[in-house]
N, C-alpha and C positions, 0 to 999 in steps of 0.2 A: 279477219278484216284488218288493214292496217289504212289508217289514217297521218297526212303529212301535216306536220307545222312548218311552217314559214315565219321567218323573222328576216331582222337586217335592213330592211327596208326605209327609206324617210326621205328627206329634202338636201339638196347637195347643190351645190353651186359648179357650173360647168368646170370639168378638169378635176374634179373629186371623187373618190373612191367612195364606195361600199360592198361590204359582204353580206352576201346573201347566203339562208343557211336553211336547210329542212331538213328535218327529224323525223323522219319514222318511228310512230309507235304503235305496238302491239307487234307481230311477229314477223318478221323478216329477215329469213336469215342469210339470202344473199341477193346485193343488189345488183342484179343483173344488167341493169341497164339503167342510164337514167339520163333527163335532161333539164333544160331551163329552154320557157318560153314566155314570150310577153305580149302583152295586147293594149295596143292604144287607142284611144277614145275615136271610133269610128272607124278602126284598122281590124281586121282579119286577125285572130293569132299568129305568132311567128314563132321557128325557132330562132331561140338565140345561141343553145351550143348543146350536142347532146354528146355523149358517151354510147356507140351501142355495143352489146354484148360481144366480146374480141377483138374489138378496135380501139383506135385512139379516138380523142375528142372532134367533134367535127363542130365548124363556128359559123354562124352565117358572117357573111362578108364583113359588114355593116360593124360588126367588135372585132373580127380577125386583130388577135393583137394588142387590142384592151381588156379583153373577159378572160378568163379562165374558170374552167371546171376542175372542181375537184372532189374525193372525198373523203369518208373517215368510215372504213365498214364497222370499226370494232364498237363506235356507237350509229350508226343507221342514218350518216347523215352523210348529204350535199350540197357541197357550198359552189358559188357562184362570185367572186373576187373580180370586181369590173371598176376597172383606172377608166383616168381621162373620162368621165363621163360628159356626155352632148345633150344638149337638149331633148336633142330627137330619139337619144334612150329611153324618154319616158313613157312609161310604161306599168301595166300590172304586170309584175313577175309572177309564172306561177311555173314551180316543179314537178316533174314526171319521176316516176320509179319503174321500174320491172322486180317484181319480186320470184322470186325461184326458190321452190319449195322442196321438201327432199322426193317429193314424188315427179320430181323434172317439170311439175306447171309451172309457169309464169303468169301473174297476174299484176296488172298495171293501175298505180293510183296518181293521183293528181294532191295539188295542196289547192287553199285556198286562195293563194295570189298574195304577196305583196304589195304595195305602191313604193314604185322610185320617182319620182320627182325631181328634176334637174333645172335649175336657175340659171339663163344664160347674164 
């Protein structure tokens, strides 16, 4: 079982950065895929930018530009680096994994969601 933390998250005034960051703990040794998605109060979840496995990053429109994904395998994490923030970014963040195990499964976990909150 591997469970995701989430951090980086808070209150930011429109045009302000924040990094978003999940940590993987217990075992995974490679992270096969992964994304960031967000859900706002009364909205549908969204993607906001994934990574899937042998591609580049893919962003929905709406950050094209201000987000970037990225990661660090050699500690089990993914970060999420979003400029210029909008009002209309807020949102609960929450991350996706793929984990790939030596016997070629893939199993996919979620975090608990951040809050970004953005001040116009």
């Amino acid at each position: 079982q591997v469970q995701l933390a989430e951090s980086g998250g808070g209150l930011v005034q429109a045009g302000g950065s924040l990094r978003l960051s999940c940590t993987a703990s217990g075992y995974c040794p490679d992270l096969f895929a992964m994304g960031w998605y967000r859900q706002a109060p009364g909205k549908q979840r969204e993607s906001v930018a994934v990574r899937p496995h042998g591609g580049g990053p893919i962003y929905a429109d709406s950050v094209k530009g201000r987000f970037n994904i990225s990661e660090d395998n050699t500690k089990n994490t993914v970060f999420l680096l979003m400029n210029s923030l909008k009002p209309e970014d807020t949102a609960v963040y929450y991350c996706n994994i793929h984990c790939r195990y030596s016997d070629a499964t893939v199993y996919n976990y979620w975090g608990q969601g951040t809050q970004v909150t953005v001040s116009s």
